[in-house]
ROGUKE-122829 format. One record per residue: x, z, y of N, C-alpha, C, CB in turn; residue in three letters. Coordinates in steps of 0.001 Angstrom, whole numbers, plus 500000, padded with zeros to 6 digits. Each point is the difference from the previous one (the first is absolute). Glycine has a CB too. Example, Ala and Ser with C-alpha at 12.3 -4.5 7.8 and 13.67 -1.06 7.14 Angstrom:
REM ROGUKE-122829
513190507800494310499110500000501190500900500000501200498108501246498827ALA501542498034502223500820500060501190499230500730501090501184497855499372SER
REM end
This chain:
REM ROGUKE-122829
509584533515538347501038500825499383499915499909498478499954501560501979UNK498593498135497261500226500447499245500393498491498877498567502554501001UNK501063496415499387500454498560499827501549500055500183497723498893500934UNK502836501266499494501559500228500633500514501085498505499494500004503581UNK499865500864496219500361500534499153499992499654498849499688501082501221UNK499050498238498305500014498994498742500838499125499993498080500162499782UNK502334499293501213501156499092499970501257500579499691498893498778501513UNK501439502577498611501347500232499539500083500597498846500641500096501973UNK498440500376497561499895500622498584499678498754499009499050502479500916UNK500572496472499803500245498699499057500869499192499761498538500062500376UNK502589499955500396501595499834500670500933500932498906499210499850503023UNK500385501249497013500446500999499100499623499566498509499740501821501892UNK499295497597497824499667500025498786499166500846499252501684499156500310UNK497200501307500839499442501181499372498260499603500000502219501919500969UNK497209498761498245498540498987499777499371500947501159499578499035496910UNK499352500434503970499442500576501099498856500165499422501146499152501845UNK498515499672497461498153499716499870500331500181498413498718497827502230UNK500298503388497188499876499912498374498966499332499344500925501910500082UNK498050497386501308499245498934499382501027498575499662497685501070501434UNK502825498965499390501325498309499773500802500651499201500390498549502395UNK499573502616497160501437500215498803499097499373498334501559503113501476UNK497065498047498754499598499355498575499277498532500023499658502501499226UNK500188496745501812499672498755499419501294499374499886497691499798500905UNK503317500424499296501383499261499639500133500994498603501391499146502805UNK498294501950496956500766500193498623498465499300498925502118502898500734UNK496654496819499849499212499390499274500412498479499800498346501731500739UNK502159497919500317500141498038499906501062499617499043499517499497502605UNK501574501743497357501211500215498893499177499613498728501548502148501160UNK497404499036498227498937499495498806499863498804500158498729501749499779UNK500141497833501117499519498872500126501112498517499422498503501565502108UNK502246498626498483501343498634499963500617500139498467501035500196502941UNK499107501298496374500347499718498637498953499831498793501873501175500878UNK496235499351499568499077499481499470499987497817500186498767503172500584UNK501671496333500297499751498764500586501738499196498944498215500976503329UNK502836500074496804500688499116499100499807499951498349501512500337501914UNK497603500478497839499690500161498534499065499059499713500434502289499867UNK498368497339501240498658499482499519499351498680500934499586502651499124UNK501777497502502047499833498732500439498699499708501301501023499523497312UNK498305501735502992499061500366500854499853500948500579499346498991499106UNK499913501140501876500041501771500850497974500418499457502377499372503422UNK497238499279496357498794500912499405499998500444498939498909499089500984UNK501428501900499138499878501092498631498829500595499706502022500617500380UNK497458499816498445498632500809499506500177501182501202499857499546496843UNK499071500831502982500102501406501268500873500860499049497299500174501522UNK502058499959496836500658501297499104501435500392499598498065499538499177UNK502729498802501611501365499712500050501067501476500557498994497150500523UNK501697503194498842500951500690500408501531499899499827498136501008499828UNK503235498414501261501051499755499891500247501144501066500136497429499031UNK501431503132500228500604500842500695499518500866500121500794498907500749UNK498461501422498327499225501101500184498696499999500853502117500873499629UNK498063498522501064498835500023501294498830498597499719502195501102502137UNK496815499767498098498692499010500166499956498591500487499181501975500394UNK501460496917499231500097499505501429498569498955499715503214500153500780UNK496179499650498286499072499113499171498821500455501524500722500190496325UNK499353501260503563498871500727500746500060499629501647500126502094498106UNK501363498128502001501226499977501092499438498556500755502470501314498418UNK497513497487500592499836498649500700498823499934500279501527498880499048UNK497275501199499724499088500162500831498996500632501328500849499338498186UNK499656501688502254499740500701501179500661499271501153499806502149498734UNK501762497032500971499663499346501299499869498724499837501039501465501192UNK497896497991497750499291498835500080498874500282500360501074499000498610UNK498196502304502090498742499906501081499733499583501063499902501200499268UNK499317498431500855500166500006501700500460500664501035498730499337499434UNK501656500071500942500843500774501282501189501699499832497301498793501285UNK502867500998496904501380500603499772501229500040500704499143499550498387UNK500850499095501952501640499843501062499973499728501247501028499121498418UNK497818501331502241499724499932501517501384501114500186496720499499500452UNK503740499867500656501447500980500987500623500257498999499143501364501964UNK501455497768496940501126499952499096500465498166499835498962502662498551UNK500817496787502238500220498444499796501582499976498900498681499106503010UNK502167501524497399501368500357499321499428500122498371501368501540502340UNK497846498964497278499519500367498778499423498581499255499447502596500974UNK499834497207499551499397498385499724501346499206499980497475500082501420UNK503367499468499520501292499186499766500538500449498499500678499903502772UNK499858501642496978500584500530499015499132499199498510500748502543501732UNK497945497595498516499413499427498773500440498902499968498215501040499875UNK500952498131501175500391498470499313501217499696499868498343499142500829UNK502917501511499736500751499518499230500803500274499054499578499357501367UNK499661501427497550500269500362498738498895498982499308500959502695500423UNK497936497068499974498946498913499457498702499669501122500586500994497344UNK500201497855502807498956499015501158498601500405499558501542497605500289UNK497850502422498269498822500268499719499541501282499192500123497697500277UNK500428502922500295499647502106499719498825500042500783502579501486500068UNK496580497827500718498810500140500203499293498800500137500568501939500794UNK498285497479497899500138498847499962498588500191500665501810499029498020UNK497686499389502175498376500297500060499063499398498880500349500003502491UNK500442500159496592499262499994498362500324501146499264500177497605499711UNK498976502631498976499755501303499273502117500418499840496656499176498166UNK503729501399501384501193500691499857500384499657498933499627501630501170UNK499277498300497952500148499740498595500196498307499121498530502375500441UNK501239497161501105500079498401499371501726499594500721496565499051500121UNK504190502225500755500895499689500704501001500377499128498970500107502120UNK500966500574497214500739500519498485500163499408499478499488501287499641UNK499401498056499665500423498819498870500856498929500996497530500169498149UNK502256499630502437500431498927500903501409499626499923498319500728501420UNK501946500763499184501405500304500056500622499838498996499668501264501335UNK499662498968497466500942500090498644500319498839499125499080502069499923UNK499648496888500800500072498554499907500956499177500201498353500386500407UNK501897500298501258500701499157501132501603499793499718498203501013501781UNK502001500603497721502285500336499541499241499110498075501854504327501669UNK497031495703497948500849499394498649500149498125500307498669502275497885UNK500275497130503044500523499046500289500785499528500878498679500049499104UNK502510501180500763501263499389500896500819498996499259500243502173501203UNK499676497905497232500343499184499246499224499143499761501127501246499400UNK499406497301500235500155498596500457498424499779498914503463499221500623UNK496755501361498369499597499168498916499196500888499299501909498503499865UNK497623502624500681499253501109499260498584500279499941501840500784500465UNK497302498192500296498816500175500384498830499953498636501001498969502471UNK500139499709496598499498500018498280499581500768499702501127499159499263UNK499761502418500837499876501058499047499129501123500779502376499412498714UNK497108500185502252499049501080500874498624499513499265501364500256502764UNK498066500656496110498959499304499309499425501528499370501165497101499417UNK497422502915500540499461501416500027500555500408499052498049499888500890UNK502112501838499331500761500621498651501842500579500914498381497608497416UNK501667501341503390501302500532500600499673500887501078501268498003499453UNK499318503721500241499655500672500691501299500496500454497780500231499084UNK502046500493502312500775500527500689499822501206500812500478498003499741UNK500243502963500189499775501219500657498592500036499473501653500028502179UNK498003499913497078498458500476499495498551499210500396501234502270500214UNK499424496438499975499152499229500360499608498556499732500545501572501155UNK498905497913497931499787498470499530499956499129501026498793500611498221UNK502399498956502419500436499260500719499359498555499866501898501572499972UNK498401498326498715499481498386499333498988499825499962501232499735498781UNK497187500955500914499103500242499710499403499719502420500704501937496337UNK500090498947504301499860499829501060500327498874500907500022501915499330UNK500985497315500098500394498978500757499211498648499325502438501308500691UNK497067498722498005498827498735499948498885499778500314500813499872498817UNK498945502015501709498174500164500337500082499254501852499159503228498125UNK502311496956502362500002499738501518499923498579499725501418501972501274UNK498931497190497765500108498443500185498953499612499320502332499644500180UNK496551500835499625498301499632499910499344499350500976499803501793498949UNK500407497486501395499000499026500903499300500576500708499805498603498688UNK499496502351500706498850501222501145500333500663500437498703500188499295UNK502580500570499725500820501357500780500920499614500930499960501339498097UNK500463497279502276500936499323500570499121499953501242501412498719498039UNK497273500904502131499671499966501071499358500707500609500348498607499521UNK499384502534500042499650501455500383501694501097500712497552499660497461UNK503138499382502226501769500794500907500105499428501430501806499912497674UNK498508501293502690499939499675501587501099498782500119499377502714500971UNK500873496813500335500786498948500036501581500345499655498214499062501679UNK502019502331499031500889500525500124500747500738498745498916499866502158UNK500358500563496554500162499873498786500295498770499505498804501661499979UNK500199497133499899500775499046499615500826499057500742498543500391498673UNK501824500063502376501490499121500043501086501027499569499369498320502137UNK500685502787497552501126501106499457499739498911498261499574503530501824UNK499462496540497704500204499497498520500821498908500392497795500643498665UNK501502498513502293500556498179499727501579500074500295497581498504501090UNK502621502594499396501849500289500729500720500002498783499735501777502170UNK499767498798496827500689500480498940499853498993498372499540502569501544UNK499577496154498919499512499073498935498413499719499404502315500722499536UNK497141500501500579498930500439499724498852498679500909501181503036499560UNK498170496276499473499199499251500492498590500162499104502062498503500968UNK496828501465499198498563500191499252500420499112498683498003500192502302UNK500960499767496478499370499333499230499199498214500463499896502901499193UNK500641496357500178499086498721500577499550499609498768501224499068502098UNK497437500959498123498789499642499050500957498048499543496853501952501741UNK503094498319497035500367498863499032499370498867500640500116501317497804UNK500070497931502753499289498023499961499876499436499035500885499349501554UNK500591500776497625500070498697498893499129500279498988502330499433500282UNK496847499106499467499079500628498475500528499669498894497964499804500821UNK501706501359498394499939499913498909499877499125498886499655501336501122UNK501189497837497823499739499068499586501630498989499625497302500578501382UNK502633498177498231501026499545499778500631499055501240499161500375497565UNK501972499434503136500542499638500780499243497997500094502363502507499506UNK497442497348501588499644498218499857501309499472500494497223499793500626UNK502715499091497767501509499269500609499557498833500860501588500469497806UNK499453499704503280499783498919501417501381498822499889498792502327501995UNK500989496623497868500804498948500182501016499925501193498167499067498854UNK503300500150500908500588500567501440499700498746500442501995501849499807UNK497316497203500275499565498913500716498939500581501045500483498311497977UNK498530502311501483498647501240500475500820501094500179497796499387498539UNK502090501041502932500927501905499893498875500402500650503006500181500404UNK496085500758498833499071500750500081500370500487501597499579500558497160UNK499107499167503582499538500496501600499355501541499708499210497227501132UNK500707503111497460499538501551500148500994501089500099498200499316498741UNK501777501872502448500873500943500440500082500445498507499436500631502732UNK501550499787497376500901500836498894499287501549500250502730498417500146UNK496895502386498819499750501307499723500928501039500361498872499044498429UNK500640501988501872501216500918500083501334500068499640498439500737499937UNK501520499397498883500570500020499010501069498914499557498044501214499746UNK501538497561500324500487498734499690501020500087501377497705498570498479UNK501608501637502764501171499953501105501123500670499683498512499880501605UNK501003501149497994501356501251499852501076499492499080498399502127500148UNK501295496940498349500196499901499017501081498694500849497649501240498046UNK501580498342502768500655498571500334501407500244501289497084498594499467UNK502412502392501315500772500558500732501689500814499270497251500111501357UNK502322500518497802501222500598498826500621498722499696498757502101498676UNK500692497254500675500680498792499717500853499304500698498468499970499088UNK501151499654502430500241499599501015501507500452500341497469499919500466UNK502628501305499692500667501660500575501115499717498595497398502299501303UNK502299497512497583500890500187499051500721498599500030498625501850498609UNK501030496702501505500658498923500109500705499665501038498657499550498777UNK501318501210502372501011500136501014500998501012499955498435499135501162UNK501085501900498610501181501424499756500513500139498786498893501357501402UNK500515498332497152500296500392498779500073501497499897501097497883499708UNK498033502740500957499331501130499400498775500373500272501818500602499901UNK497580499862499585498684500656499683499616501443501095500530499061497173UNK500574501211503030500368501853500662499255499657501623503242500945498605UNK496191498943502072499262500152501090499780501140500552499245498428499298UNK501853501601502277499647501345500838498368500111500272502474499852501314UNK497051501137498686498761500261500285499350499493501118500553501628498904UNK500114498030502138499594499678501190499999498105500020501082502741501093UNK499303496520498209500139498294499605498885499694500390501339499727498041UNK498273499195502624498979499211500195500663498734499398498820501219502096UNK500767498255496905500310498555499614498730498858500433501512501145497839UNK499034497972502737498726498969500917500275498657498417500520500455504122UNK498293499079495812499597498722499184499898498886500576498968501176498834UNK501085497866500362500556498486500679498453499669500435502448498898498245UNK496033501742501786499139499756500643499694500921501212499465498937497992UNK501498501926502534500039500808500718499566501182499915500157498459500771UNK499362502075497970499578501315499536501045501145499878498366498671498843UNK501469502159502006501177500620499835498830501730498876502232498572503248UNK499105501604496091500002501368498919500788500903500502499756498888497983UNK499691502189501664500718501184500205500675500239498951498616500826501367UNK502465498690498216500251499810498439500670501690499480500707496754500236UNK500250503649500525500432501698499577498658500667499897502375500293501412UNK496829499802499282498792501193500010499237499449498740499616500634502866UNK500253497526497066499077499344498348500528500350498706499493497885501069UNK501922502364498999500915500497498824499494501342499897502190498616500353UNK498186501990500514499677501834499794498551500113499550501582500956502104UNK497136498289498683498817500541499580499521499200498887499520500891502178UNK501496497997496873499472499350498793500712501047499356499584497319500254UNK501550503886499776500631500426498654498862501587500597503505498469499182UNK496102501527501322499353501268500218497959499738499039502100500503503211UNK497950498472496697498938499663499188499871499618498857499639499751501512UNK502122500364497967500163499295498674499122500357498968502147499826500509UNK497318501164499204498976500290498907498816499113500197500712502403499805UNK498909496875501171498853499631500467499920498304500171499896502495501120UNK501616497346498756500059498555500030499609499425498636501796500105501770UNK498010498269498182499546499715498304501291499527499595497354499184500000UNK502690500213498522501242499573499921500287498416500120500161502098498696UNK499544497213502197499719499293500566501468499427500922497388501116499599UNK502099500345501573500823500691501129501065500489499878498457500398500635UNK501120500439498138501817500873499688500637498503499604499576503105498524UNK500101495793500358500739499298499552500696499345501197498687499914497903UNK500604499560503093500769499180501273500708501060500530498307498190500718UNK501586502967499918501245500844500270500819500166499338499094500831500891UNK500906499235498019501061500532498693501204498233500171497455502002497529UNK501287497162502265500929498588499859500922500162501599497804498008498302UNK501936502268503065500671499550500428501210501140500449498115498114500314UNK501621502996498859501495500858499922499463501515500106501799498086501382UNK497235502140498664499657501251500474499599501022498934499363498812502000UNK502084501923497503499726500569498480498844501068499826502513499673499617UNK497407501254501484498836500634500290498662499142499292501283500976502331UNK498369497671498146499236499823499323500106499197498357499256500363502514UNK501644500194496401500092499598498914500545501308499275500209497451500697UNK499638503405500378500164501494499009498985500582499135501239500621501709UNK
REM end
């Protein structure tokens, strides 16, 4: 009888359960905290709409919070697949704030410590993740969310230091090309077929020895190091169109 009755007072439009009224007027918070900041992990001390919800999310990120509410769990994820991650909260933040600024093509340059957001050195955070050590201390599942979005580690320099050896084109040097030189050679490549320089992020350009480059992600993570390059490097980017590096 009394199921039968919930059913018509829900027919009617009338709230039965005032536990399902306030987690729907909490998920209301939740969804306009998530369009402001781009995440559902919020600080606990977070307050939208008045209501706690910082406090709100974390209580049902315990264990066994949403036992006999499966409906509740759906409602989250799909306001954010990762409102309960299984990394700190705090690395899911930056993440997020990473993830909407590289929705644009060409912006990864300017993600460089010092750029902060919502109160947080974004830049400073996104070069400590592409450290070689901190790269391999991320679960797998963290770094394929970076690699989705461009985000690839630091690669320790090959080429040494020193003045270029000139090779005869009778002799074509059998030594692999350096990082660097691929990339340099790959742009080149990419620019004498298309006549531009502009590379979607996602380009794989293959070499006439079968080396293939990731050439969009080599562009983004050479202008994201520009302070660090010599002028060497900037000069060959700059020569083959890339004003970024002759600014």
């Amino acid at each position: 009888m009394n199921g039968l009755r919930a059913q018509r007072l829900e027919t009617l439009g009338m709230v039965w359960s005032v536990t399902d009224e306030r987690f729907q007027e909490n998920l209301e918070a939740a969804k306009a905290y998530y369009e402001a900041h781009w995440t559902l992990c919020a600080p606990r001390t977070v307050v939208m709409l008045d209501r706690p919800i910082g406090q709100w999310l974390a209580n049902l990120r315990r264990p066994g919070a949403l036992d006999g509410h499966p409906e509740w769990k759906t409602a989250l994820e799909t306001v954010d697949a990762d409102w309960n991650p299984a990394w700190p909260a705090q690395w899911q933040r930056h993440y997020a704030v990473v993830r909407e600024i590289l929705a644009e093509e060409t912006i990864l340059g300017y993600v460089e410590p010092g750029v902060t957001v919502h109160g947080m050195d974004i830049g400073k955070w996104l070069a400590k993740q592409r450290q070689p050590e901190v790269w391999a201390a991320l679960t797998d599942a963290q770094r394929g969310r970076l690699e989705a979005i461009g985000v690839i580690p630091h690669t320790p320099a090959l080429e040494p230091e020193g003045p270029a050896v000139s090779v005869t084109a009778a002799e074509p040097s059998t030594t692999p090309m350096a990082p660097f030189e691929r990339g340099v050679a790959a742009l080149a490549q990419y620019k004498n077929r298309t006549g531009s320089v502009t590379v979607p992020r996602g380009h794989v350009e293959r070499l006439d020895d079968g080396t293939e480059v990731k050439l969009g992600v080599w562009i983004m993570n050479q202008k994201t190091r520009r302070a660090k390059l010599t002028t060497d490097k900037l000069t060959a980017l700059a020569a083959l169109g890339l004003k970024w590096a002759s600014a």
